[in-house]
FIMARLO-198446 format. One record per residue (C-alpha): x, y, z; chain. Coordinates in pm, whole numbers, plus 50000, padded with zeros to 5 digits. Layout:
<atoms>
<atom c1="X" c2="Y" c3="Z" zamar="A"/>
...
</atoms>
This chain:
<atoms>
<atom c1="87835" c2="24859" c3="42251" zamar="A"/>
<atom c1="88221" c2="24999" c3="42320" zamar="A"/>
<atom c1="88088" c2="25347" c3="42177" zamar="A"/>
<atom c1="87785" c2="25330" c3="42393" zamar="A"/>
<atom c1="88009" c2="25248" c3="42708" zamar="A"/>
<atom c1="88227" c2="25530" c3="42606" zamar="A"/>
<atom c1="87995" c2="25789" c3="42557" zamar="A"/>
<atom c1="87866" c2="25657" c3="42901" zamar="A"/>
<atom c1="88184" c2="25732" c3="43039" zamar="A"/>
<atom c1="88251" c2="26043" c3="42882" zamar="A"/>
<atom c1="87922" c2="26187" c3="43033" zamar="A"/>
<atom c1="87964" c2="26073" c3="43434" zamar="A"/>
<atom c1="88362" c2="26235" c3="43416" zamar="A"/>
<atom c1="88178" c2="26532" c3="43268" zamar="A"/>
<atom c1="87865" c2="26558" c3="43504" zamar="A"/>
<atom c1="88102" c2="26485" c3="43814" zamar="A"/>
<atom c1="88362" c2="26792" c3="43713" zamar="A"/>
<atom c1="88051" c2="27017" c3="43674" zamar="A"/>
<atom c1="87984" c2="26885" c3="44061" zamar="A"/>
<atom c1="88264" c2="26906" c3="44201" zamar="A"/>
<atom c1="88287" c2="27286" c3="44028" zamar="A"/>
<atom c1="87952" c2="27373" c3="44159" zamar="A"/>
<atom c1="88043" c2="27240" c3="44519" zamar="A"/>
<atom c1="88338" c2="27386" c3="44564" zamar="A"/>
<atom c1="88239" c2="27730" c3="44471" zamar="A"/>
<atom c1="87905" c2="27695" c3="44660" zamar="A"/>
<atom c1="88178" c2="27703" c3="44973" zamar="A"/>
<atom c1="88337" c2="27997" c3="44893" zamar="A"/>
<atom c1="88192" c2="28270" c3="45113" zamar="A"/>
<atom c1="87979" c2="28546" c3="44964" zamar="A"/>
<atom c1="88147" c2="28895" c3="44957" zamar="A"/>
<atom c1="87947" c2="29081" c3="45222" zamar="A"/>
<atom c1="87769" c2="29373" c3="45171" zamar="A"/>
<atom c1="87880" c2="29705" c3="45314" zamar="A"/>
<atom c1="87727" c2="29762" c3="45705" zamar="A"/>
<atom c1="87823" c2="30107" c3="45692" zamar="A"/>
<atom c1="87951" c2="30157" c3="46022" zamar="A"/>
<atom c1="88272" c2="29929" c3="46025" zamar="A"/>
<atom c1="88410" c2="30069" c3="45711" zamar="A"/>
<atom c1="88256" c2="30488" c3="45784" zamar="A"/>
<atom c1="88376" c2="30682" c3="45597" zamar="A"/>
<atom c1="88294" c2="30551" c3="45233" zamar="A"/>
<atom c1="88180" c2="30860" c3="45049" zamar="A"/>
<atom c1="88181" c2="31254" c3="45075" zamar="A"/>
<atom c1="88086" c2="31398" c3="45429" zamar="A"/>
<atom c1="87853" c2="31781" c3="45477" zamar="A"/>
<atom c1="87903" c2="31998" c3="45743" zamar="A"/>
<atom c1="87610" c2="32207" c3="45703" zamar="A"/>
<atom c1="87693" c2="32612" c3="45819" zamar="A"/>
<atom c1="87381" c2="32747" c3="45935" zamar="A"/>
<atom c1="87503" c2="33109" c3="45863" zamar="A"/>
<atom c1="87569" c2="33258" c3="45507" zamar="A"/>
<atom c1="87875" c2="33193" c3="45295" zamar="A"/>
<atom c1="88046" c2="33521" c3="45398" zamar="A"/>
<atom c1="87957" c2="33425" c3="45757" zamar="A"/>
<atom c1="88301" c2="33315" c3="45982" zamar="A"/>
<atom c1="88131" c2="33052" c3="46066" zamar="A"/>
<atom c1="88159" c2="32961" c3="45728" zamar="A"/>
<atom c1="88537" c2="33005" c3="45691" zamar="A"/>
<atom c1="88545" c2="32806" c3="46017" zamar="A"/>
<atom c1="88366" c2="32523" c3="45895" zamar="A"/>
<atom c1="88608" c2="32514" c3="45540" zamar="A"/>
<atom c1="88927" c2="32526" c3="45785" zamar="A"/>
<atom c1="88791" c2="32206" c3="45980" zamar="A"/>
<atom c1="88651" c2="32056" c3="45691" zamar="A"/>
<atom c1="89004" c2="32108" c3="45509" zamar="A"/>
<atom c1="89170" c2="31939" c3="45839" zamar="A"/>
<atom c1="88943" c2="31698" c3="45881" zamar="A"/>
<atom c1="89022" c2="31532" c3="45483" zamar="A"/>
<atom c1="89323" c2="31353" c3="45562" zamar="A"/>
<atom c1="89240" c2="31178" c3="45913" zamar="A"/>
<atom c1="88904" c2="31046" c3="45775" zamar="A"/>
<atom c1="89014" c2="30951" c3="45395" zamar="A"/>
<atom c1="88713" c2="31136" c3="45242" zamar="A"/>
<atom c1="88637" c2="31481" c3="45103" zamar="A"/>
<atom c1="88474" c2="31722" c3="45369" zamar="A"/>
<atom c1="88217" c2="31953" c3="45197" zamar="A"/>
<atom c1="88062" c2="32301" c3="45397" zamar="A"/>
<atom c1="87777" c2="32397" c3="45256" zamar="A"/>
<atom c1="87567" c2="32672" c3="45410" zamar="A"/>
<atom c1="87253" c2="32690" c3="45468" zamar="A"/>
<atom c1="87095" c2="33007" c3="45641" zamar="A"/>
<atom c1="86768" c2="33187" c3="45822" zamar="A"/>
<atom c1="86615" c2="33202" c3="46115" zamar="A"/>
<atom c1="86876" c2="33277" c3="46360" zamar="A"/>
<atom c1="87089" c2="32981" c3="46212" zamar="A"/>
<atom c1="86763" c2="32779" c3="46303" zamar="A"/>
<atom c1="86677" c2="32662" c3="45901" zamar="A"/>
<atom c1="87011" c2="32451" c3="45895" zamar="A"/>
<atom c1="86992" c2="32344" c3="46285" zamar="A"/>
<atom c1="86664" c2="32156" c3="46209" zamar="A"/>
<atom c1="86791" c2="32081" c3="45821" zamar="A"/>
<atom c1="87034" c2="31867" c3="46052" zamar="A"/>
<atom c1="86790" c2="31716" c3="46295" zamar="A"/>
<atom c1="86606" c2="31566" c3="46037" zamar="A"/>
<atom c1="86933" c2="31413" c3="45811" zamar="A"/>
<atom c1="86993" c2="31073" c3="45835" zamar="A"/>
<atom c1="87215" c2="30948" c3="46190" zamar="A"/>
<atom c1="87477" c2="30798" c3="45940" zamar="A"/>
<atom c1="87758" c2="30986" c3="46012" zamar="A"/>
<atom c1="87737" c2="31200" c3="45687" zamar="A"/>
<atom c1="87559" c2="31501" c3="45757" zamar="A"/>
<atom c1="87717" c2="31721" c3="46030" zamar="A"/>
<atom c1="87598" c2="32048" c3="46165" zamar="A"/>
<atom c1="87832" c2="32356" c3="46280" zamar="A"/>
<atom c1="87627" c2="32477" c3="46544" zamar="A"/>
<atom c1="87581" c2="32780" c3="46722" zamar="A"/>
<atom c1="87468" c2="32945" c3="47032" zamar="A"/>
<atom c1="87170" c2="33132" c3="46848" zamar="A"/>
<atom c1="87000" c2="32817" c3="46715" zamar="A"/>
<atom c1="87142" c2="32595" c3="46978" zamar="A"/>
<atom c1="87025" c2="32825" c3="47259" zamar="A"/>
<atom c1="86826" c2="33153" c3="47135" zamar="A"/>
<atom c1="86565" c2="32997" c3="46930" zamar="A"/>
<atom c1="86459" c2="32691" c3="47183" zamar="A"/>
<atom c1="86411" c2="33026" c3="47448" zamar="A"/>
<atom c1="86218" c2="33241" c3="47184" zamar="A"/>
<atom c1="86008" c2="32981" c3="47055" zamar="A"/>
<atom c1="85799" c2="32743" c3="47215" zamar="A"/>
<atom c1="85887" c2="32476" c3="46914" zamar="A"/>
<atom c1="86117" c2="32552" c3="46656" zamar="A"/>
<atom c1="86116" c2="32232" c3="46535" zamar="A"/>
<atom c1="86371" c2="32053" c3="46696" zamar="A"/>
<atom c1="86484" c2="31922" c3="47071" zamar="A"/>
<atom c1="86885" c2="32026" c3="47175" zamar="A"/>
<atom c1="86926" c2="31759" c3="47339" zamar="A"/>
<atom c1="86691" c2="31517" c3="47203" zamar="A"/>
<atom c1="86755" c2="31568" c3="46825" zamar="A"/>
<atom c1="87114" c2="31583" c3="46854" zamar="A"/>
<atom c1="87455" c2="31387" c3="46911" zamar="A"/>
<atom c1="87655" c2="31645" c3="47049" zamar="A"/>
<atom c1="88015" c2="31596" c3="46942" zamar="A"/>
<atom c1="88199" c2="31886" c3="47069" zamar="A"/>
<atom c1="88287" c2="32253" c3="47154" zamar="A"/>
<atom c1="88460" c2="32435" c3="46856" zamar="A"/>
<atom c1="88576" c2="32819" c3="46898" zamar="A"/>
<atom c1="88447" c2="33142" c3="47009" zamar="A"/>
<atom c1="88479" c2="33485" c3="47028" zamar="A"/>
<atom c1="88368" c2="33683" c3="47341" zamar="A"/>
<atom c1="88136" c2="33942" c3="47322" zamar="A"/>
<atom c1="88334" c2="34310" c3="47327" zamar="A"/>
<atom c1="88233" c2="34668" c3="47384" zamar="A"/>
<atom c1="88386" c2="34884" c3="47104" zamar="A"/>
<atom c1="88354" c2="35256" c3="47042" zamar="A"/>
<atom c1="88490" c2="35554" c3="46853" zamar="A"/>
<atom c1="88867" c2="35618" c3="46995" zamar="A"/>
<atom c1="88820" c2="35967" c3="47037" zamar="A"/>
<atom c1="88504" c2="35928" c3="47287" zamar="A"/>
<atom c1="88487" c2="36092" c3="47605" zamar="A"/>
<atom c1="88451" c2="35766" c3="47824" zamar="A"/>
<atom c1="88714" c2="35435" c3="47829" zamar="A"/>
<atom c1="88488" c2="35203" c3="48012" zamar="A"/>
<atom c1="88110" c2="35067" c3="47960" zamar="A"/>
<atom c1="88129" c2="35120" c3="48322" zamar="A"/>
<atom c1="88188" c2="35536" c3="48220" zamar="A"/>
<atom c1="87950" c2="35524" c3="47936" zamar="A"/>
<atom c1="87659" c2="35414" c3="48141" zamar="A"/>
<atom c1="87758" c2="35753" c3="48367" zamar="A"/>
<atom c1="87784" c2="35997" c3="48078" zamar="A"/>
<atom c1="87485" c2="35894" c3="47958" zamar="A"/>
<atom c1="87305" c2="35946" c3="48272" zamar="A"/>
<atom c1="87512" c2="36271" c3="48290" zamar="A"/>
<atom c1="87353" c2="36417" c3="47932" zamar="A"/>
<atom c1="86955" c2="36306" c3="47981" zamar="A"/>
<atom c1="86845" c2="36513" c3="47672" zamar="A"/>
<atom c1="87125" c2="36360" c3="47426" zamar="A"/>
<atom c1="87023" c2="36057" c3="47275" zamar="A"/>
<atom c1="87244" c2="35776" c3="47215" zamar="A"/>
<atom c1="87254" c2="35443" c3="47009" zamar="A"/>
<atom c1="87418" c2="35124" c3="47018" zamar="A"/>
<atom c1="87412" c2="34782" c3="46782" zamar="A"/>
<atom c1="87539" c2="34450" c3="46855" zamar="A"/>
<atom c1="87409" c2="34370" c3="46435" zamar="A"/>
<atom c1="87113" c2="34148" c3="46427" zamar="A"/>
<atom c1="86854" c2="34195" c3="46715" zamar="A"/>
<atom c1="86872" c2="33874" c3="46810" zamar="A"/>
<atom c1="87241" c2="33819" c3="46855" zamar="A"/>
<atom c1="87391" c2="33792" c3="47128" zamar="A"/>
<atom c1="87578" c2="34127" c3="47070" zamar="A"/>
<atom c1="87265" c2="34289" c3="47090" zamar="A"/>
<atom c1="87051" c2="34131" c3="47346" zamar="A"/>
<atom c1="87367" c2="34145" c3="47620" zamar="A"/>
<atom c1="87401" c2="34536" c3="47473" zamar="A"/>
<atom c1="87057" c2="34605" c3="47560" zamar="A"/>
<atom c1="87057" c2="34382" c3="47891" zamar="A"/>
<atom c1="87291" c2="34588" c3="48037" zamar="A"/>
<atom c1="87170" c2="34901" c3="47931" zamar="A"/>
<atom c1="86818" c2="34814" c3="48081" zamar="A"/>
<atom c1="86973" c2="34700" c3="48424" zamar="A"/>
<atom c1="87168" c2="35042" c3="48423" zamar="A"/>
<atom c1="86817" c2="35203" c3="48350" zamar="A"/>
<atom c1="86935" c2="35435" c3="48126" zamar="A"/>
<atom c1="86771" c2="35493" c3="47753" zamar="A"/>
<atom c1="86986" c2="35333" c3="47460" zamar="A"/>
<atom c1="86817" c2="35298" c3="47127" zamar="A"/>
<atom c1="86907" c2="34959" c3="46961" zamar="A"/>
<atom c1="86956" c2="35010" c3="46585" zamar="A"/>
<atom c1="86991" c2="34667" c3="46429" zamar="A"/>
<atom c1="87259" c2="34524" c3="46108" zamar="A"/>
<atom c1="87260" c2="34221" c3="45934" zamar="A"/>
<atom c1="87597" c2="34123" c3="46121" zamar="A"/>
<atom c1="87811" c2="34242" c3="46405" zamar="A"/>
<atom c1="88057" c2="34396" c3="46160" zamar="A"/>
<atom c1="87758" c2="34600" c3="46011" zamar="A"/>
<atom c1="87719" c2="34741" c3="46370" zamar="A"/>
<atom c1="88116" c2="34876" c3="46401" zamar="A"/>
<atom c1="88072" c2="35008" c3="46048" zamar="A"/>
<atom c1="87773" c2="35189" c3="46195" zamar="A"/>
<atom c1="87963" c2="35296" c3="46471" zamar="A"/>
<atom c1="88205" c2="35437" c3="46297" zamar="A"/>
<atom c1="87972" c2="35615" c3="46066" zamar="A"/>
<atom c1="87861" c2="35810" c3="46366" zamar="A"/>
<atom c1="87555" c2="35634" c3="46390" zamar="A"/>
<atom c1="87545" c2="35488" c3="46717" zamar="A"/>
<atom c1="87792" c2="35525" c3="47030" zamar="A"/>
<atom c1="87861" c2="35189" c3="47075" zamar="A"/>
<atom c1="87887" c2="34852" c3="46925" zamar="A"/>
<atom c1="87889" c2="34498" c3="47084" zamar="A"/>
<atom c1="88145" c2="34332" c3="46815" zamar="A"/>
<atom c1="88468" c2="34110" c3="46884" zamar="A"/>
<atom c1="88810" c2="34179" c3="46892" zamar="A"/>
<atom c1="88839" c2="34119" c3="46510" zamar="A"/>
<atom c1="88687" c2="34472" c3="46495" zamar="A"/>
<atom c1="88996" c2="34627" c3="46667" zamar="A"/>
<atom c1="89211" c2="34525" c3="46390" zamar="A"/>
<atom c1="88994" c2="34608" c3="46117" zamar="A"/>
<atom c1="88928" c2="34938" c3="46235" zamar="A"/>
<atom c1="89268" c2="34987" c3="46386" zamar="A"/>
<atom c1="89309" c2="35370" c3="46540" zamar="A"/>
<atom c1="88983" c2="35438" c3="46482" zamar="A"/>
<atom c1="88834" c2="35239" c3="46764" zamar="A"/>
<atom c1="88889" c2="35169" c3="47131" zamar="A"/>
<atom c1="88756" c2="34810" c3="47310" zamar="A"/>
<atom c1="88583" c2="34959" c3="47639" zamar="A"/>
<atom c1="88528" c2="34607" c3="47794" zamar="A"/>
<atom c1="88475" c2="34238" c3="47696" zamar="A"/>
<atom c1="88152" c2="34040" c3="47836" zamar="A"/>
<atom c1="88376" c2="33773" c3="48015" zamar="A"/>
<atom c1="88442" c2="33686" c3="48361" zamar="A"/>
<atom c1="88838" c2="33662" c3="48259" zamar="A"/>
<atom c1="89069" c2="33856" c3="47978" zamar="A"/>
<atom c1="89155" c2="33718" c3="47700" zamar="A"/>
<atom c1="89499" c2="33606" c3="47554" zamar="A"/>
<atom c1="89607" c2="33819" c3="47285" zamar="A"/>
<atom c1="89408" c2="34101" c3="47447" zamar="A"/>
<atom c1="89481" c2="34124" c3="47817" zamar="A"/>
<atom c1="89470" c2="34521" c3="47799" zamar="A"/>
<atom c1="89087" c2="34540" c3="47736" zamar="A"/>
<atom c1="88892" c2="34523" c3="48121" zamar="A"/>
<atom c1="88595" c2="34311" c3="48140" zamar="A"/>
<atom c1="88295" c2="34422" c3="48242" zamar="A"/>
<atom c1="88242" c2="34249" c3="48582" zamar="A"/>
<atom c1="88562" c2="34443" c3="48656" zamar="A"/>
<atom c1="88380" c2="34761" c3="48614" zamar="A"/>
<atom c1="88137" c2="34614" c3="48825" zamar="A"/>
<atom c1="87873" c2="34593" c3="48548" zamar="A"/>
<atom c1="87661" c2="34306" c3="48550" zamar="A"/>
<atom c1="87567" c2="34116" c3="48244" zamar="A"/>
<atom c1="87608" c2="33741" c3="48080" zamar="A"/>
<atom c1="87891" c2="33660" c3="47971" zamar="A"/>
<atom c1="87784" c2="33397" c3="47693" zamar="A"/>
<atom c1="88027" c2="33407" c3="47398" zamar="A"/>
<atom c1="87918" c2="33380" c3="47009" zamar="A"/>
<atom c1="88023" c2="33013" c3="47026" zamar="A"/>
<atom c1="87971" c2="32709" c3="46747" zamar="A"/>
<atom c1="87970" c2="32338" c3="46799" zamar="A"/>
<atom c1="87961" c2="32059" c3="46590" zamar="A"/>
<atom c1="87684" c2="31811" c3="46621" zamar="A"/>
<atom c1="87486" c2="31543" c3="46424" zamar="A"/>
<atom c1="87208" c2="31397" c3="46426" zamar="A"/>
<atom c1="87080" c2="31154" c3="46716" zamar="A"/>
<atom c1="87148" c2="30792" c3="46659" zamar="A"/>
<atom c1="87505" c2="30742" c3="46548" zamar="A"/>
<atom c1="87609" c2="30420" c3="46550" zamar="A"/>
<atom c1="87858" c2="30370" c3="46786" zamar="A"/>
<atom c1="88146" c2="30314" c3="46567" zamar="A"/>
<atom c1="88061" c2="30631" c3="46348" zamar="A"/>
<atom c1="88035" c2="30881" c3="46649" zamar="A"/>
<atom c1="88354" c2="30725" c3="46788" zamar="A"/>
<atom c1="88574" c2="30788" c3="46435" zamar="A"/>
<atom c1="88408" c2="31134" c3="46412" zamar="A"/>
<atom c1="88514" c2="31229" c3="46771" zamar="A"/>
<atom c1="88866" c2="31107" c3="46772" zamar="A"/>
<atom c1="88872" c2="31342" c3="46416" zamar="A"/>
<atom c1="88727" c2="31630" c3="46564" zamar="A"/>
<atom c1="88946" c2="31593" c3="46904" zamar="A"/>
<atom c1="89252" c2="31566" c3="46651" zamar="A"/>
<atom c1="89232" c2="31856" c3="46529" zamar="A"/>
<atom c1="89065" c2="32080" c3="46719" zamar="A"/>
<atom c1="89287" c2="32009" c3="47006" zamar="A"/>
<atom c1="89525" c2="32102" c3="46790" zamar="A"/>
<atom c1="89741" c2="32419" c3="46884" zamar="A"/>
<atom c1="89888" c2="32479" c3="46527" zamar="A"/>
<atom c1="89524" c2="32429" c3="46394" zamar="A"/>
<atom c1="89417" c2="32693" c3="46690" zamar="A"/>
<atom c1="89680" c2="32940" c3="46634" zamar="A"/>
<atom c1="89573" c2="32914" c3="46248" zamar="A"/>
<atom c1="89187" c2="33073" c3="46343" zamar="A"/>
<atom c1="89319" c2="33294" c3="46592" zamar="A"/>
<atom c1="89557" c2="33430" c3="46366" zamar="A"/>
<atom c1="89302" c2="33486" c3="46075" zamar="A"/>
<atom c1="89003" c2="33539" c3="46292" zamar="A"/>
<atom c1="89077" c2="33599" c3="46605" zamar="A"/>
<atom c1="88862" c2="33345" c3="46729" zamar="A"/>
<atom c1="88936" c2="33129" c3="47016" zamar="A"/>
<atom c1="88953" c2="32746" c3="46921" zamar="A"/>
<atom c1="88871" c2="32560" c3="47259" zamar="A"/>
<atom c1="88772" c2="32158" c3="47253" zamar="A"/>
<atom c1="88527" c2="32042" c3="47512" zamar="A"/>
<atom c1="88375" c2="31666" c3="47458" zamar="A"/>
<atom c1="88002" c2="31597" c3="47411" zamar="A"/>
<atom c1="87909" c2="31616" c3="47805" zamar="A"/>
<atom c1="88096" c2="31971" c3="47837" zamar="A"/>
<atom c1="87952" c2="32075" c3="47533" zamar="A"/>
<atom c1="87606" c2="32005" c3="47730" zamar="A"/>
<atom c1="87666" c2="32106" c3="48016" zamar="A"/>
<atom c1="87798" c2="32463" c3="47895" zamar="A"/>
<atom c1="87447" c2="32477" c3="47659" zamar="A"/>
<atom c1="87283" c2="32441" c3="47998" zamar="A"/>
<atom c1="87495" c2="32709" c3="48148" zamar="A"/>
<atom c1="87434" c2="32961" c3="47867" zamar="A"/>
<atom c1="87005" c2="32843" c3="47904" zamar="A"/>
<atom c1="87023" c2="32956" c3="48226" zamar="A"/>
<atom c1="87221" c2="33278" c3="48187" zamar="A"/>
<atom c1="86984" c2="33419" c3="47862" zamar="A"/>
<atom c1="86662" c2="33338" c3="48058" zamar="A"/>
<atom c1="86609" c2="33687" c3="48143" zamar="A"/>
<atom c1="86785" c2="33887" c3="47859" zamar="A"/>
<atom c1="86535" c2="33668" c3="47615" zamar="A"/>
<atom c1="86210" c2="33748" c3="47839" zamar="A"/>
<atom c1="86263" c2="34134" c3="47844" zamar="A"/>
<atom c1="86355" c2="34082" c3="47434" zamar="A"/>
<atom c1="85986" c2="33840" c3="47440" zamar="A"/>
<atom c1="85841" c2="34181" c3="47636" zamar="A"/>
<atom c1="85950" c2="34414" c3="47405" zamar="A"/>
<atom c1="85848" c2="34221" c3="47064" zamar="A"/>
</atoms>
């Protein structure tokens, strides 16, 4: 009976310890799963480049992406994805997952061009889209050969008017850019006959120009350094000069009329950000594009203008730059 009792004994002390085991680690709370937004980042972000990997929008994506690293803990990949006026990697983009990890380096052709050209290309500006902020740009300039007999577009647009059976050229690179279609808007409101011979890129069209084989290019000021001696600026498509380049006149100073839309990029993402998300990747992006050492860095190697502007600048400028291409895209639309 004693080893009966025992065993007894043995068995509740053993059953209770199991209880009092299972109890006590039923209370301990459950590690909770990830909710992505309160602990964004967690793995490698994309900023997709619309434009090719020789493209400066490229290099200007890598230098942001590079930035961008140590404030947000994670790697920063660019990875480019190109056609259709940048429009293939604008709507890649719109259709990504709103989680914070997909980015898009916008840009004033896909963000503005394409949605006037085409009645759908797939994707709404401002429906599709968080827009984050303003990035850099780099005005549209007038360039020609430095020996040519006029200094102004203002005294181009005479000489050619003075030599009606010469025939004369210009390229702003592709035929959509807005080199080209502000080239050939203010050739056609000067009424005079310009052929528009078209490049893969702007810097195809100063090569071209200094080939001989058009009078004129619509490039940027990178061009005057490349080319050095060889070329002259003849105006910039602004309504002010530019630092770093105060000598070169604009064009409403000449009194020629055209938009002044710079080749500008953006960053956006796609719409629905959580809250917490589009608030780290704003304070990021603010950080260091705001940045004057990070500013004087792309100017210096690009000679591209780094300018912030929030989300509701960034949209109100798109609307701005709508406006202003109405008419240069329905003469392009007239002409097609």
């Amino acid at each position: 009976m004693w080893n009966n009792w025992k065993k007894t004994f043995v068995l509740v002390i053993i059953t209770s310890m199991f209880i009092i085991l299972a109890l006590g680690c039923g209370n301990q709370e459950t590690p909770k799963e990830d909710s992505g937004a309160s602990s964004y980042p967690l793995r490698p972000i994309t900023i997709i480049e619309p434009w090719g990997a020789q493209s400066w929008g490229f290099l200007q994506a890598q230098e942001l992406a590079e930035a961008l690293e140590p404030i947000l803990g994670v790697r920063v990949l660019v990875e480019a994805k190109p056609g259709g006026a940048s429009s293939v990697g604008t709507k890649y983009v719109a259709d990504a997952r709103p989680d914070g990890y997909t980015l898009l380096h916008g840009w004033v052709a896909g963000l503005v061009q394409v949605p006037l050209l085409e009645e759908d290309p797939g994707y709404d500006v401002f429906e599709d889209f968080e827009l984050l902020c303003y990035f850099a740009e780099s005005p549209v300039v007038a360039i020609t050969k430095s020996d040519a007999p006029w200094n102004t577009v203002a005294e181009f647009i005479d000489y050619v008017k003075a030599n009606p059976d010469r025939r004369f050229g210009f390229s702003g690179g592709p035929a959509l850019s807005v080199h080209s279609i502000f080239g050939g808007q203010i050739f056609a409101d000067a009424g005079i006959d310009v052929t528009g011979v078209w490049y893969d890129d702007a810097a195809a069209a100063g090569a071209a120009m200094i080939a001989g084989d058009v009078d004129v290019a619509f490039d940027s000021f990178a061009s005057l350094e490349r080319y050095g001696d060889q070329v002259k600026a003849i105006g910039v498509l602004s309504d002010e000069r530019y630092a770093g380049f105060e000598d070169v006149p604009t064009i409403k100073e000449q009194g020629v009329q055209a938009p002044t839309v710079p080749s500008w990029g953006a960053m956006l993402a796609p719409k629905g950000l959580p809250d917490e998300v589009r608030d780290k990747l704003n304070d990021a992006l603010k950080q260091v594009i705001g940045s004057k050492e990070f500013q004087d860095r792309i100017f210096n190697n690009m000679k591209w203008y780094v300018k912030y502007k929030d989300g509701e600048e960034l949209k109100a400028f798109i609307k701005d730059n709508m406006e202003q291409m109405k008419i240069p895209i329905e003469r392009v639309k007239a002409e097609q």
